[in-house]
C-alpha positions in Angstrom: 73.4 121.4 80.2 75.2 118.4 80.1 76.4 116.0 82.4 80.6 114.5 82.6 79.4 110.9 81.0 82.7 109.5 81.9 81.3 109.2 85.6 78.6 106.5 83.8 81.5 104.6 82.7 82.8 104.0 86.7 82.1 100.9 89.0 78.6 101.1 90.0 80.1 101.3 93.5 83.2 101.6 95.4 85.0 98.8 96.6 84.8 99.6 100.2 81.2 100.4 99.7 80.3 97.3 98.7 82.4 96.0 101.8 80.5 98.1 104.0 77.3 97.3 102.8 77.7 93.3 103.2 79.4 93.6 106.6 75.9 96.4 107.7 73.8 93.2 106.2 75.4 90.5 108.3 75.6 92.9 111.2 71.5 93.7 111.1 71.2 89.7 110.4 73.8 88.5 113.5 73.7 91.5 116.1 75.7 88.9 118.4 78.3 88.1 116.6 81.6 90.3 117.3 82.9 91.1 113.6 87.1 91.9 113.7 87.5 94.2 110.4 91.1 93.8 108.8 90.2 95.0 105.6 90.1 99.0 105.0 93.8 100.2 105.9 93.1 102.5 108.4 94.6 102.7 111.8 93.6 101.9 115.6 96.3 103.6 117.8 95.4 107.5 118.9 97.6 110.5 117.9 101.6 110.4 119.7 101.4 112.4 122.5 104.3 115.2 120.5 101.3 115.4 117.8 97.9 115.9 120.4 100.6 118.6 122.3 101.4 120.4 119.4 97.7 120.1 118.0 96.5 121.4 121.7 98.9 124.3 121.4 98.1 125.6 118.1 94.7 125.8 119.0 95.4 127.6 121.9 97.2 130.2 120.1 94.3 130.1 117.1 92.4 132.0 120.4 94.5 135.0 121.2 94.9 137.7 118.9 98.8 138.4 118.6 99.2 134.7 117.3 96.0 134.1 115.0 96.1 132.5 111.7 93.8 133.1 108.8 94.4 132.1 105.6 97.9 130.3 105.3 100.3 129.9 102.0 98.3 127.4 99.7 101.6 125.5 99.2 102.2 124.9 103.1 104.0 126.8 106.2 107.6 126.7 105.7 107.8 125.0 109.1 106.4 121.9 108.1 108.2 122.0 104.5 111.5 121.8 106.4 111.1 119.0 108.5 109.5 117.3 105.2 113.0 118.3 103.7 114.5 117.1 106.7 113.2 113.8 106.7 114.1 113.2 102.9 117.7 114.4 103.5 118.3 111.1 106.1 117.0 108.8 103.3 119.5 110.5 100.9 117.2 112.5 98.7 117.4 116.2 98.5 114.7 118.1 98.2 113.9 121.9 97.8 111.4 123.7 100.7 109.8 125.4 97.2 109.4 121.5 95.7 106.7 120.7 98.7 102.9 121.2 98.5 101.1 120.5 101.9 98.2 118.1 101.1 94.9 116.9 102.8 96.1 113.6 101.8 97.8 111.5 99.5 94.6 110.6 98.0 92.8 114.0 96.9 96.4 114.7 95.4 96.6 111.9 93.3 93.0 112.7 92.2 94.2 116.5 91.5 97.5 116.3 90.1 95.5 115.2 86.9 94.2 119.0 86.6 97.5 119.5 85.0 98.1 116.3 82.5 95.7 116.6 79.4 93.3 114.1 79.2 94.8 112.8 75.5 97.7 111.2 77.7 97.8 107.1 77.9 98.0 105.7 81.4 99.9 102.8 82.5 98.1 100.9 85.9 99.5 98.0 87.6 96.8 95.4 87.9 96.5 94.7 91.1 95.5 98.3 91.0 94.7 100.7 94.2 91.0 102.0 93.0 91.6 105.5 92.6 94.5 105.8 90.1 91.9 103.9 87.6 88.5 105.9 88.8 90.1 109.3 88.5 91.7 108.4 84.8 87.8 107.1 84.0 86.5 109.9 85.0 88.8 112.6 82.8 88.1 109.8 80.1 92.0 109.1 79.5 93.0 105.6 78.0 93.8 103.3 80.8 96.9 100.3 80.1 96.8 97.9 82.6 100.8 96.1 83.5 100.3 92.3 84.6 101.6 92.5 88.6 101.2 88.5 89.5 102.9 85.7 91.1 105.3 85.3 88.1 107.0 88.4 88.9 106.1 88.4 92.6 103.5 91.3 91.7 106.1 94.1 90.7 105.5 94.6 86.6 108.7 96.0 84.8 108.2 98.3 82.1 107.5 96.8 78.7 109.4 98.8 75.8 107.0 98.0 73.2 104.4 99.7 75.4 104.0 103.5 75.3 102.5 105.4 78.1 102.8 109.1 79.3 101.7 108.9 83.5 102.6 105.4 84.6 101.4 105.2 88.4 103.9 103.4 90.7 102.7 102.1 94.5 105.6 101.2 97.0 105.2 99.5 99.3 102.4 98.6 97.2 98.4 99.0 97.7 97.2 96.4 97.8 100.2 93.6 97.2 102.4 94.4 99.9 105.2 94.2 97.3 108.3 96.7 97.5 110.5 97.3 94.4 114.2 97.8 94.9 116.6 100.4 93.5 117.4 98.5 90.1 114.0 98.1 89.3 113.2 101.4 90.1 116.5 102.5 88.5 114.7 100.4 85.5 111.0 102.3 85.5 112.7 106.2 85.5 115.4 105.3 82.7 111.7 103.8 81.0 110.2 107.5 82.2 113.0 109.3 80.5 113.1 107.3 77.4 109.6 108.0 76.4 109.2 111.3 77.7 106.6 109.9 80.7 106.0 111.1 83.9 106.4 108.6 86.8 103.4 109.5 89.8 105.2 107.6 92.7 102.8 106.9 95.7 105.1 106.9 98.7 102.4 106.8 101.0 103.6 103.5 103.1 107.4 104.1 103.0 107.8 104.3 107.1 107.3 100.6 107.2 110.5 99.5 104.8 112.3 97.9 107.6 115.2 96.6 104.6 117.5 99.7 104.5 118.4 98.3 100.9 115.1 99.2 99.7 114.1 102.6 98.7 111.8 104.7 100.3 111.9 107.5 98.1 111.8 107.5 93.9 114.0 110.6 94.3 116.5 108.2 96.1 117.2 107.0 92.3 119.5 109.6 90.1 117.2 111.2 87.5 113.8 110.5 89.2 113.9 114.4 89.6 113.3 114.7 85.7 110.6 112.6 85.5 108.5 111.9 88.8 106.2 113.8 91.3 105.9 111.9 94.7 102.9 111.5 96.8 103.0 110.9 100.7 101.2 111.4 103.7 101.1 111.6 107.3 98.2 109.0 107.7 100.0 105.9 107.5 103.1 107.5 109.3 101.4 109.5 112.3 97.6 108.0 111.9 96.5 111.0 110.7 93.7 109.3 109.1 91.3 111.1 110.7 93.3 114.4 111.0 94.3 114.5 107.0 97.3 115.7 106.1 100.1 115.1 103.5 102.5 116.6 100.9 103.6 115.9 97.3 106.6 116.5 95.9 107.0 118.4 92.5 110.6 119.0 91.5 111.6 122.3 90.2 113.4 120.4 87.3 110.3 118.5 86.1 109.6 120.0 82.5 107.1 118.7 80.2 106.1 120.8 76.9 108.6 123.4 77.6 106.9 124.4 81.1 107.8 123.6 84.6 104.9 121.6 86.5 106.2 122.9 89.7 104.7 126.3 88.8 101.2 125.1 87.1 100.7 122.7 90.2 101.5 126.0 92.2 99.0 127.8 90.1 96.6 125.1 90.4 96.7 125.0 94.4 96.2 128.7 94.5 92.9 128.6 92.6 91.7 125.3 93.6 92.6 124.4 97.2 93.3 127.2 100.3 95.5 125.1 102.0 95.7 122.7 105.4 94.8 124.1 108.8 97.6 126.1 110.6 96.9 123.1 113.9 97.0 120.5 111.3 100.0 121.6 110.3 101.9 122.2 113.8 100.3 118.7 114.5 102.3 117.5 111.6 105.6 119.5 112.3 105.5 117.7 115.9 106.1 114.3 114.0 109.5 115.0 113.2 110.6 116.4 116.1 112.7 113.8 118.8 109.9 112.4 120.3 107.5 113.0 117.6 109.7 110.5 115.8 110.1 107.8 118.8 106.6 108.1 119.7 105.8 107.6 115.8 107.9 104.5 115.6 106.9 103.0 118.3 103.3 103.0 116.3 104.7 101.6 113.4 106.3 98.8 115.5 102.8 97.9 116.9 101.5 97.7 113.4 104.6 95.4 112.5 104.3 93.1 115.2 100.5 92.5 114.0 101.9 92.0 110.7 103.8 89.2 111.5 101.5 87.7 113.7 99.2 87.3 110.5 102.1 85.6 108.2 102.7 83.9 111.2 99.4 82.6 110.9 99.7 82.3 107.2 102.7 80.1 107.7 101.7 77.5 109.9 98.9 77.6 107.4 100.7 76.6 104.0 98.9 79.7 102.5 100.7 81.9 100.3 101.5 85.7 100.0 103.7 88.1 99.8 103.6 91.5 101.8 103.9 92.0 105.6 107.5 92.7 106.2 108.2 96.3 104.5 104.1 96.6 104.0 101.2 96.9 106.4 99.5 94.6 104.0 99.6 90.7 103.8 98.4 89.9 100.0 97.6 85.8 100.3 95.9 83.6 98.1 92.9 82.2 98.5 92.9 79.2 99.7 91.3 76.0 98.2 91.1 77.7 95.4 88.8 79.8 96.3 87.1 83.3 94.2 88.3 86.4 96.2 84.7 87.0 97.1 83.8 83.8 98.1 86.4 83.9 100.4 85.1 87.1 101.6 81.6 85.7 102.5 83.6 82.2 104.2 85.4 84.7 106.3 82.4 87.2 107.1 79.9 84.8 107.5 81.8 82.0 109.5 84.3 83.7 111.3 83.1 87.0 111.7 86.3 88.4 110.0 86.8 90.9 107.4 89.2 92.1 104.8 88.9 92.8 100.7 88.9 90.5 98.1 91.9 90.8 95.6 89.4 90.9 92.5 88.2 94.5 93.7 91.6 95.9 92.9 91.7 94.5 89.3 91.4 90.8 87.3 95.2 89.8 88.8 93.7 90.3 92.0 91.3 87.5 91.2 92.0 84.4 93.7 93.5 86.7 96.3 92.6 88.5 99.3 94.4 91.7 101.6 94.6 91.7 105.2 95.7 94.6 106.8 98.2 95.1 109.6 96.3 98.4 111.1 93.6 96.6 113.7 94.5 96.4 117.5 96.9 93.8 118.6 94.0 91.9 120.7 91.9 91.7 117.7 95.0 90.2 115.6 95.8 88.0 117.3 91.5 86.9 117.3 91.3 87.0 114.1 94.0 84.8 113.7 93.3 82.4 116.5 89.5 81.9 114.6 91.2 81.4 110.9 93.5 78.7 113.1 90.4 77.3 114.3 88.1 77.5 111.3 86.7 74.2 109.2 88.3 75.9 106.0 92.1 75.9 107.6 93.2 73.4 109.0 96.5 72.9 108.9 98.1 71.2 105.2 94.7 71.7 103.1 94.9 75.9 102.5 97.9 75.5 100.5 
């Protein structure tokens, strides 16, 4: 018997691991001290009140005979495909009910989809990287290419001819730079996709915080994306479902690679390998685009904004760089002082009792950097801030 050594080749452990770890250490060494945690993107505000009604519903019916659910369509309840569908069409991308998978989340997805990519294809990773497009490629033992995201080109890499890659991974708004591509250079990667015969995997997962109507929220709002990308998304970031877990990916029904349609072996895959999101989960997420599923939603999303610019207002009076914040939950910045990412990490944790991750865990471009996130409670925000204001590191004119 013999073990999958590609798993030897990983990080000896994961980036918010390691985070957790140091901030359990100081916690055990400094039981006093209230630590604010802006560093792990997930969110502080409870369900919408459409969502926990439609959630307390579906369980109600889950009790009565006539309206039980068992086992539900791998792919996803048609309910929930067409308010998905729905929600694409305002953004002007069409999509197909048959073209939607319901997901656990974005995350196991991006993991999965690789069941149907042989493992002799090259990847293309931006660096700054989000962990798990590179751990998951590790693990099948693919060759990894890594595309220089860095101040020079404000952190969104353009494809490089003279590179050749068959799954480039695309984030945006990006994880962790904050950075948002616009339709040219999008318009730029697929005509780079269709060129070489590569398949785009778009993560999507942060696209209810564009504010810039310019800016794409969707790869499928760019004409020929449908030939060459599958989408991830997920109702975490839109509907805090962090803790609830549910999302979708889109796999177009005109995405052909080797003669075969991937729409039908990521259907075949799902069937065997997955049994599908719980019916309540489900109506949970159907409630989100429903009138005041929406409102109620937004109104989240504004709250998570408003912290956002509280921070680059911070940043600001500061002189510390960074990009991020405005279409993007998270606020990349630079270290200031010149500062490693993780040195800044331990000034932070150990003097201010505030937390977030150092750039250098998401790749070597991410070296000298450091991600807040926008997703803590607005009295804690605006804490955070008020003790980087006041620290002996930041005073005003010397963190530049």
């Amino acid at each position: 018997m013999k073990i999958n050594k590609n798993y030897l080749n990983l990080e000896a452990s994961y980036l918010f691991s390691t985070i957790a770890k140091k901030v359990s250490e100081h916690k055990s060494q400094n039981p006093d001290k209230d630590i604010i945690r802006l560093g792990i993107g997930d969110v502080t505000l409870p369900l919408s009140k459409a969502v926990v009604k439609a959630l307390k519903q579906a369980s109600e019916e889950m009790g009565v005979k006539e309206t039980f659910h068992g086992y539900g369509p791998e792919q996803g309840y048609d309910f929930l495909k067409n308010g998905i569908k729905e929600y694409y069409s305002k953004h002007n991308a069409v999509l197909e009910p048959d073209e939607i998978f319901i997901s656990d989340g974005a995350k196991s997805d991006l993991g999965n989809i690789l069941d149907i990519f042989d493992t002799d294809n090259t990847v293309l990773v931006q660096d700054p990287v989000y962990p798990v497009y590179v751990d998951t490629n590790i693990m099948a033992g693919r060759k990894i290419i890594y595309s220089n995201s860095n101040e020079t080109n404000n952190f969104l890499s353009m494809p490089d001819r003279n590179v050749k890659a068959d799954i480039i991974y695309l984030c945006s708004p990006n994880n962790p730079t904050g950075a948002v591509y616009d339709r040219e250079q999008l318009r730029e990667w697929v005509q780079y996709a269709l060129d070489n015969n590569s398949i785009i995997l778009f993560d999507a997962a942060y696209e209810c915080f564009i504010s810039d109507e310019t800016l794409p929220r969707s790869i499928y709002e760019i004409e020929g994306a449908k030939d060459c990308a599958i989408e991830f998304c997920s109702f975490s970031k839109t509907a805090g479902f962090t803790g609830t877990r549910c999302g979708y990916t889109v796999v177009p029904l005109s995405l052909r690679y080797d003669n075969t349609q991937l729409n039908k072996l990521w259907l075949r895959r799902q069937t065997t390998k997955f049994n599908g999101v719980p019916y309540i989960v489900q109506k949970a997420a159907a409630a989100v685009f429903s009138k005041e599923g929406q409102e109620e939603v937004l109104s989240n999303i504004n709250y998570y904004k408003a912290n956002a610019k509280i921070i680059t207002d911070t940043l600001d009076r500061l002189g510390i760089r960074y990009t991020g914040g405005t279409n993007s939950p998270y606020i990349w910045l630079k270290c200031p002082n010149n500062m490693k990412s993780w040195e800044f990490f331990d000034y932070l944790l150990e003097n201010i009792q505030v937390v977030g991750t150092p750039g250098s865990g998401f790749g070597k471009n991410g070296e000298g950097y450091f991600r807040l996130t926008s997703f803590g409670s607005r009295e804690k925000t605006i804490e955070a801030m008020e003790r980087l204001l006041n620290s002996s590191l930041c005073t005003t004119g010397n963190c530049s």
